[in-house]
C-alpha positions in Angstrom: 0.7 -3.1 1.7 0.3 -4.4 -1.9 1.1 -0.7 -3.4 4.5 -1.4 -1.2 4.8 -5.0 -3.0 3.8 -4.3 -6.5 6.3 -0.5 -6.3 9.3 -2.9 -4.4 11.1 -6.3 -4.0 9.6 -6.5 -0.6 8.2 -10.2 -0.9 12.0 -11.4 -2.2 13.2 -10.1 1.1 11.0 -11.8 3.9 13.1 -13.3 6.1 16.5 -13.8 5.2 18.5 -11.4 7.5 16.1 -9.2 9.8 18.5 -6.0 9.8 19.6 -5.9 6.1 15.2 -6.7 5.9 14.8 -4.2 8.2 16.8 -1.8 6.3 14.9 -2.6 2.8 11.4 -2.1 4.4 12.5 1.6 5.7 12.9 2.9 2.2 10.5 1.2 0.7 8.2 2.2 3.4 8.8 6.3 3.0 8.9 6.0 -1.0 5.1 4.4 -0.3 4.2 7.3 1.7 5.9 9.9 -0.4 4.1 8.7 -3.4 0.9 8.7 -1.5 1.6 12.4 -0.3 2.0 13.5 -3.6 -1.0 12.1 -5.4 -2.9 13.8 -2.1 -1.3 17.4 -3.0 -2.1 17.2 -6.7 -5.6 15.8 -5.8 -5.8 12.6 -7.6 -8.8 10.7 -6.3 -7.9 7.2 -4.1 -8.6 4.0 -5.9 -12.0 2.6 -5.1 -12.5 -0.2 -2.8 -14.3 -3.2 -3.3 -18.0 -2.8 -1.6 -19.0 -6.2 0.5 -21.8 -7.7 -0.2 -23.7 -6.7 3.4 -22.2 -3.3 2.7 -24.1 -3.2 -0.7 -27.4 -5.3 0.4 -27.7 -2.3 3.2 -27.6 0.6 0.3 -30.2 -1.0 -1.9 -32.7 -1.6 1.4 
């Protein structure tokens, strides 16, 4: 969701008009996935995630 509101205007159009929303989020949606498609084909590694504190606590033990 935030790659989708940092790459669009997608906050700017929250709830105005639910079609012509509707219609923003579509495109918006498949450039997301297209851009996610083609960092998978040319192998680029995903941006890490942050590791919880329980999560971490469990790998040092």
């Amino acid at each position: 969701m935030a790659q989708a509101v940092q790459g669009s205007e997608l906050r700017r159009y929250r709830y105005r008009d639910l079609a012509k929303t509707h219609l923003w989020h579509v495109p918006a949606a498949m450039a997301v996935n297209l851009v996610r498609i083609a960092n998978w084909l040319m192998g680029e590694p995903l941006a890490q995630t942050r590791t919880s504190r329980f999560a971490a606590s469990a790998d040092s033990a």
